[in-house]
N, C-alpha and C positions, 0 to 999 in steps of 0.2 A: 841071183842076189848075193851081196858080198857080207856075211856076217862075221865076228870077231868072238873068236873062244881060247881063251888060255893053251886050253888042251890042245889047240889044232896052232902053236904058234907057227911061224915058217911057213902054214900051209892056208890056205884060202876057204873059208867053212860055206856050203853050199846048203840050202834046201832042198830036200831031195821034192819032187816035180817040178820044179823048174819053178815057169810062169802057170803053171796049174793054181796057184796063190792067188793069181788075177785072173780067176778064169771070169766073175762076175765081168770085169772092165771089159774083155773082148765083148762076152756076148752082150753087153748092151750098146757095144759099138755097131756088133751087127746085125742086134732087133734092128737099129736105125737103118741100115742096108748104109752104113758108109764104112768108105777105106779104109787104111792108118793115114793115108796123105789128106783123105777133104777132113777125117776129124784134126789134123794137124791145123791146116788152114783154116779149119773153126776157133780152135785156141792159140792159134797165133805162135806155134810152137814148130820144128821140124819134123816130118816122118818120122824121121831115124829115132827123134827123141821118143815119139807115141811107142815104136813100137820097144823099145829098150824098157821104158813104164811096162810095158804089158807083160813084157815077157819077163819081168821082174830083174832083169839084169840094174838097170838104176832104178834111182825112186825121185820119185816128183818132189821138187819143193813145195815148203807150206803153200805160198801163191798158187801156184800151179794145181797143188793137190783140191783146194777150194773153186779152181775154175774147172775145172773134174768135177764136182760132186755139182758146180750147178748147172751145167748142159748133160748133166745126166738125171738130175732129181734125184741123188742118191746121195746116202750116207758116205763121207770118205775112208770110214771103218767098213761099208762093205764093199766098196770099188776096192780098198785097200788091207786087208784084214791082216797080209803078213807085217802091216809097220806096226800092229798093234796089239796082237794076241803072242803069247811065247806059243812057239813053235820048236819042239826041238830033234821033231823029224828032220835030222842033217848029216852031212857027210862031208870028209877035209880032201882037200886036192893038192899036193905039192905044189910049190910056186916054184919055179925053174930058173 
């Protein structure tokens, strides 16, 4: 996930676990026993996009994030808690 910190200008600021932020969104992709590709094809979206959501690398738009929370029953704060709690377990990456 791509966050922005004065401190880390030039450099690219990361969450340290990654997609462990989304770990809720996997497992209740795989209580369901489905893929990244049939949940893709349930919301009408691409694999590649599911699995980028998950692993926090992008983030859903508002739409998207509301068609999440209702083929899951869930709150989109806890499929999604890093858009919405400060986190400031992070670390900067040099951009090249």
């Amino acid at each position: 996930m791509y966050l922005y910190n004065k401190k880390c200008e030039g450099y690219k600021l990361y969450l340290k676990g990654g997609g462990n932020v989304r770990k809720r969104l996997k497992e209740e992709r795989k209580k369901r026993k489905l893929t990244q590709k049939e949940l893709a094809k349930r919301l009408g979206i691409s694999e590649v996009w599911v699995k980028k959501i998950e692993n926090g690398v992008s983030d859903p738009g508002r739409n998207l994030m509301f068609k999440f929370e209702k083929f899951f029953g869930l709150s989109h704060r806890e499929l999604f808690p890093d858009l919405f709690e400060q986190i400031d377990d992070t670390f900067c990456i040099k951009i090249s």
